[in-house]
C-alpha positions in Angstrom: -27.2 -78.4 -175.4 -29.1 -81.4 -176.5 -32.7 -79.7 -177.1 -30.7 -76.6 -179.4 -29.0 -79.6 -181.1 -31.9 -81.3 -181.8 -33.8 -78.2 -183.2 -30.8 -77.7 -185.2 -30.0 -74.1 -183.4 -26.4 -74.4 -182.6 -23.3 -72.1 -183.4 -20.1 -73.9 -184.3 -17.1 -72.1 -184.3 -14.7 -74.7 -186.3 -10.5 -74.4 -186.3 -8.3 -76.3 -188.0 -7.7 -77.1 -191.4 -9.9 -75.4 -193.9 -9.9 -78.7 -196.5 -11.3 -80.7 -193.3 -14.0 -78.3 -192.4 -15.6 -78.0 -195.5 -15.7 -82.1 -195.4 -17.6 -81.8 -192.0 -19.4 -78.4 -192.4 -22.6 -80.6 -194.1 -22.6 -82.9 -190.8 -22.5 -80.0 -188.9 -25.2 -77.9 -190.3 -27.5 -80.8 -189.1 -27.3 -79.6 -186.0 -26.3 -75.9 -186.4 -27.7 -72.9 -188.2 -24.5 -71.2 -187.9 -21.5 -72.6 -189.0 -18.1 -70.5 -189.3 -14.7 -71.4 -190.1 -12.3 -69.7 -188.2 -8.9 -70.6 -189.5 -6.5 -72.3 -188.0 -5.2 -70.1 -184.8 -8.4 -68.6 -183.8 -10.3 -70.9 -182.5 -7.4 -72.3 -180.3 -7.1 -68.5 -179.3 -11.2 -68.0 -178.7 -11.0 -72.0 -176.5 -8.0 -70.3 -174.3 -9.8 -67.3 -173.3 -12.6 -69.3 -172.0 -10.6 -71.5 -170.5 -8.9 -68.4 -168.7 -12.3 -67.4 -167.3 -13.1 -70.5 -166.5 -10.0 -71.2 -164.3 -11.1 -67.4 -162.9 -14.6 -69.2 -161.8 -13.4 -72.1 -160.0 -11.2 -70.3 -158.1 -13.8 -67.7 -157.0 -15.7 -70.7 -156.1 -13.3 -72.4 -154.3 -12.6 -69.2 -152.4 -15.5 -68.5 -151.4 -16.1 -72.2 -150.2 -13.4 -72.1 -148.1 
C-alpha cells in the first residue's frame, strides 16, 4: 500500500508494450524495488487469475451471509 510505496518496497509486475515499459520503469522504481516486465500476455493472464479468486471470495462471502 501507501506506507511500502513510500519506502519504495513495492513489486510491479508491468504488461504491455516492452518500448513503453522501459519509458516508465525509472518512474516506477521510485516506488518499487522490484520491477519486472512481463510481456505482453502475461500479466493480463496473472490479473485474470486473481480476478478468478476473487469472484471465488465474494461469493463465499455472500454465501455465507446469507
Amino acid at each position: 500500500g501507501v506506507g511500502a510505496a513510500r519506502a519504495g518496497n513495492l513489486t510491479f509486475m508491468v504488461g504491455g508494450v516492452e518500448q513503453e515499459f522501459n519509458a516508465a520503469k525509472e518512474l516506477l522504481t521510485c516506488m518499487g524495488s522490484n520491477v519486472v516486465y512481463c510481456g505482453e500476455a502475461a500479466k493480463i493472464c496473472n490479473n485474470m487469475l486473481l480476478a478468478i479468486g476473487m469472484i471465488g471470495t465474494a461469493e463465499a462471502m455472500n454465501l455465507g451471509i446469507r
